[in-house]
C-alpha positions in Angstrom: 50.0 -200.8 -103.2 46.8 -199.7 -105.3 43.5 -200.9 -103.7 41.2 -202.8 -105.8 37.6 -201.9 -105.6 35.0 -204.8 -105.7 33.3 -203.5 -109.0 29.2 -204.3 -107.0 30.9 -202.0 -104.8 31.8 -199.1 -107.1 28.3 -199.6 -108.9 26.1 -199.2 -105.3 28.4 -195.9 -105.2 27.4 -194.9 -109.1 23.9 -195.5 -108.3 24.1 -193.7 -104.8 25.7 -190.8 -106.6 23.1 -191.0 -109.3 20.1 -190.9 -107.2 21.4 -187.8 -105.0 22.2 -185.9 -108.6 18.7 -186.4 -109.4 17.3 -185.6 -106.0 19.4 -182.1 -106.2 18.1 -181.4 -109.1 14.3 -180.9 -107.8 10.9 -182.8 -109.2 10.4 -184.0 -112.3 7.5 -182.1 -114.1 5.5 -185.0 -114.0 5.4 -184.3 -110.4 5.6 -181.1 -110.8 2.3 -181.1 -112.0 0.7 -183.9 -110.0 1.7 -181.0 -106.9 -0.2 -178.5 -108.6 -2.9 -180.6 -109.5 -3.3 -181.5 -105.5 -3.2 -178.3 -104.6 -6.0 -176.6 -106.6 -8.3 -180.0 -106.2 -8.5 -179.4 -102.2 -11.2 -176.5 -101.1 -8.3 -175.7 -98.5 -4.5 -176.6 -98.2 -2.4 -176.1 -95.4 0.0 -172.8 -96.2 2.7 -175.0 -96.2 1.5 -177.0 -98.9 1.0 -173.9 -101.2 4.7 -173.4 -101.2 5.6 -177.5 -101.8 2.5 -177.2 -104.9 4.0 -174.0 -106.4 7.5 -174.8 -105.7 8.7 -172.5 -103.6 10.0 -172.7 -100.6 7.3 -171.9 -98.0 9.4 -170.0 -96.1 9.1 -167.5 -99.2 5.4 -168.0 -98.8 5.2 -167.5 -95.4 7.5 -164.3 -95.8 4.9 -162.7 -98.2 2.1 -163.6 -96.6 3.6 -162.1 -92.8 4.3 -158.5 -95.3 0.9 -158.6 -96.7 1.7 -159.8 -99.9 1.0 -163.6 -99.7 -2.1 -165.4 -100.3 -4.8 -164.5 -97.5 -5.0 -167.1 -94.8 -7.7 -168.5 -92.1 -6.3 -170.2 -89.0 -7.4 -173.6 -87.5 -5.8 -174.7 -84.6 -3.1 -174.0 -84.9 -2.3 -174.1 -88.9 -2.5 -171.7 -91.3 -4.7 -172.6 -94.3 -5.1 -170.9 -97.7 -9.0 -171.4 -99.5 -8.4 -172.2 -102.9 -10.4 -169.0 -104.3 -8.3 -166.8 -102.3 -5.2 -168.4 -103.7 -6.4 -168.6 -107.3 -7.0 -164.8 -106.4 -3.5 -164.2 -105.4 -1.9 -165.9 -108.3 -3.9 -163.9 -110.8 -2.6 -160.7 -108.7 1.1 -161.7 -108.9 0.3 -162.1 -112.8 -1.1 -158.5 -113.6 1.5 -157.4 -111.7 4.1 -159.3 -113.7 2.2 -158.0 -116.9 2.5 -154.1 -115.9 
């Protein structure tokens, strides 16, 4: 015998479904830019926050920055944190580089 579904029931799925599809998918730009806008406004962010503003992940960030490549960094405590000049410094290298 065929089960019947309760259609509330297969709509909460829809929606559930729906709402993971979109979270898969990554930020909106809207956000996207609200991140990035974050980011630059602070004189310091946390290194993890450079990666969630750019989005990358900040293991990526973290990778570069342990081969010398990343942003340059200042420790307090126990946290890494990137000044903003530095990482406005390290973005323009990454683009020249691009441009060569």
């Amino acid at each position: 015998m065929a089960s019947k579904h309760n259609s509330k029931q297969v709509a909460a799925v829809s929606s559930v479904d729906d709402a993971t599809d979109q979270h898969s998918v990554g930020p909106d730009r809207a956000e996207q830019a609200r991140r990035r806008a974050d980011l630059f406004a602070a004189h310091a962010s946390p290194l993890a926050d450079v990666g969630y503003g750019l989005d990358v992940p900040s293991s990526t960030i973290d990778k570069l920055r342990k081969s010398g490549l990343g942003p340059r960094t200042f420790k307090i405590g126990r946290r890494l944190y990137v000044h903003q000049d530095d990482l406005r410094d390290w973005l323009r290298q990454l683009r020249d580089q691009e441009g060569k």
